[in-house]
N, C-alpha and C positions, 0 to 999 in steps of 0.2 A: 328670277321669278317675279312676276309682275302681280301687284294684287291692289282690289278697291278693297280699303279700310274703313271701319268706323268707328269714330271714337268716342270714349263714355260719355262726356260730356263735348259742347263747346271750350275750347281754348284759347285764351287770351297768352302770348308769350311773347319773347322778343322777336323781332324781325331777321335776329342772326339766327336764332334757332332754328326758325320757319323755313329760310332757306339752306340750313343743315342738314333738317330732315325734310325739303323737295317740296313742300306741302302748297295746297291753294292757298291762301289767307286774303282775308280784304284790311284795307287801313284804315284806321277812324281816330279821331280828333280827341275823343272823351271815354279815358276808361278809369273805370274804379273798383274799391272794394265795396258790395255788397255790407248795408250795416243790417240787414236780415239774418235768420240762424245760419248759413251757410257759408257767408263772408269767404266768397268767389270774388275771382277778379272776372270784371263782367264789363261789354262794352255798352255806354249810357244812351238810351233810348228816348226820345223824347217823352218827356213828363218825368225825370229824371232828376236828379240835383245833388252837388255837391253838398255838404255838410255847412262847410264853408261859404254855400251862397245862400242858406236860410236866417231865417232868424228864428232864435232857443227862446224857449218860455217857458221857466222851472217853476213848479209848482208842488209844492209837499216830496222834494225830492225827485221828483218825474219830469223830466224832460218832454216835450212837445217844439213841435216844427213846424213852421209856416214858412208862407213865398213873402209875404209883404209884413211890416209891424203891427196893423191893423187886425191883424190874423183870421185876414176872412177864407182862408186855403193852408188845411195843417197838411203836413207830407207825413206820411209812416215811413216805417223801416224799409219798407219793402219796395220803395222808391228812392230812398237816400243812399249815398255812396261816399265813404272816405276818398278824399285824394290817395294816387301812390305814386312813386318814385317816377320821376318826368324821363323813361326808356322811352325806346322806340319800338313802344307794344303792336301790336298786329292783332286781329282774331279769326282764327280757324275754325272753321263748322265741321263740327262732329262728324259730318259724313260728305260720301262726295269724293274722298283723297284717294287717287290712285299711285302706289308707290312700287320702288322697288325695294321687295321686301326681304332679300336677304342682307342690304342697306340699310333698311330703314328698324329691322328689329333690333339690330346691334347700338344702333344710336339713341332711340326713342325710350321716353322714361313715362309714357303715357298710358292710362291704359286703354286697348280698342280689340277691337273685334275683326276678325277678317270674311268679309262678305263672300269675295271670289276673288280667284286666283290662277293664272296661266301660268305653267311651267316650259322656259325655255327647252329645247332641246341640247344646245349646244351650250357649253360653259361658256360665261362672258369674262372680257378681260377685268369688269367689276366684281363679278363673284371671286374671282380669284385672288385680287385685292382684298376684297372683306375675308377671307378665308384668313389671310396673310394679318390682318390689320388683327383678327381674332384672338389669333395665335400670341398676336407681340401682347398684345390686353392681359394673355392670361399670364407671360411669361413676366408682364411689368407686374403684376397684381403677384404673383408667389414674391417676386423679388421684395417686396411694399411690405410682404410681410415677417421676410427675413430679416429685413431692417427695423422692423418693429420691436422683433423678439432679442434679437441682438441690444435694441435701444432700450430696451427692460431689466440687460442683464448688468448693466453698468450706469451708474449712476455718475454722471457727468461732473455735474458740479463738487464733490466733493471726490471723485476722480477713485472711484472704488467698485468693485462688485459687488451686484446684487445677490444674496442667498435664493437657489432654485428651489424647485418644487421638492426637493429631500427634505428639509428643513422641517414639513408637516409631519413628517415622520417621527422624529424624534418623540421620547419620550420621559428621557433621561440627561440631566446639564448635571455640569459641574464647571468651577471656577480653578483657574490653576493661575496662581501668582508666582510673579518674577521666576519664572521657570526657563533652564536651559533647553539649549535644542533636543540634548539625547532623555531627559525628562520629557520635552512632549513627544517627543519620537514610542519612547518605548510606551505612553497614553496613546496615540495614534495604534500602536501594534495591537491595542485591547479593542480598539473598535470604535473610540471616539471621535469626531470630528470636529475640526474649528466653527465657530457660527460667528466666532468677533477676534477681533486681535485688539489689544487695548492697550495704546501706551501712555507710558505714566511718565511725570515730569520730573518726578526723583529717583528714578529705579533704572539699573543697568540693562533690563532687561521688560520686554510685555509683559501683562495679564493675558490669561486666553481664556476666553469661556465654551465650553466646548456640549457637544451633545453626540448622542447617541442612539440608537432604535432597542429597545430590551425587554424581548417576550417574557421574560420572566419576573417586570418591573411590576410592582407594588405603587399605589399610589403614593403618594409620602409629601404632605406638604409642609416638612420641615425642609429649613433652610442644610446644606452641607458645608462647612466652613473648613 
């Protein structure tokens, strides 16, 4: 599907992007950030100036700008631009781009508008590609967060598992010292569960501390020894 776009504003991007997303763009020599309330990256127009090419004159705190030290030409905000990062920026005009847009929506992180738009009849071997490319995006992006959740549940550096979302449930702990297995066994049989295992540097055997969920628990903020 073929479509003329237009987009919110002008954009200033890199040159790899530009030809990512297929777009017009012109080159230019001098881009900055706006020191105005918008602080856009903006291509500089004559009567323009870097920060860096005026000269400051502090006054009760307040800053002012001039072209020469003589200060017969102050500059405002609204003409001054920070330097940025020495890329290979480009700038795109808001309107004007004709793209292909089932291409171009998949890639583009801008936002714009669609003027008009011609629909192929026939599937192209691009559409079927972006179809494909789609698909692997959403299959990378579940995976991304399977490994997320997995990276949650274990705690790396200390090489242990992390307690899940049960844990907010509880509402009942108690502490079981140097206790045998068939002791926490026959505690597990009543409905508690481990929340730490804790060993100790004198004792044959763990502390456990354990919890519980118990509708019929009482608040009680005494300790249980």
């Amino acid at each position: 599907m073929i479509a003329l776009i237009e987009f919110k504003d002008n954009l200033v991007i890199t040159r790899k992007e530009a030809q990512l997303l297929k777009l017009n763009f012109e080159d230019g020599s001098r881009f900055g950030k706006a020191c105005s309330y918008d602080r856009k990256i903006e291509p500089l127009a004559d009567g323009n100036y870097y920060t860096d090419e005026l000269y400051e004159d502090v006054q009760d705190d307040i800053s002012k700008y001039y072209t020469d030290e003589s200060k017969t030409k102050e500059i405002t905000d609204y003409y001054r631009y920070e330097r940025i990062d020495n890329k290979d920026w480009v700038h795109v005009k808001k309107g004007n781009n004709l793209v292909d847009l089932e291409y171009f929506a998949l890639n583009c992180r801008f936002p714009y508008s669609i003027v008009k738009c011609i629909k192929s009849d026939e599937p192209s071997i691009q559409n079927i590609s972006n179809i494909l490319q789609e698909m692997e995006n959403k299959f990378t992006n579940i995976s991304d967060k399977i490994n997320a959740f997995d990276s949650q549940q274990f705690n790396q550096k200390l090489n242990i598992h992390v307690g899940g979302g049960l844990i907010v449930t509880y509402n009942e702990l108690m502490l079981k010292e140097n206790i045998c297995t068939d002791v926490l066994q026959s505690t597990l049989n009543e409905g508690w569960r481990i929340i730490a295992v804790c060993v100790q540097p004198d004792q044959r055997r763990p502390d456990y501390i354990l919890g519980r969920y118990n509708s019929d628990f009482d608040v009680d903020t005494g300790a249980k020894r």
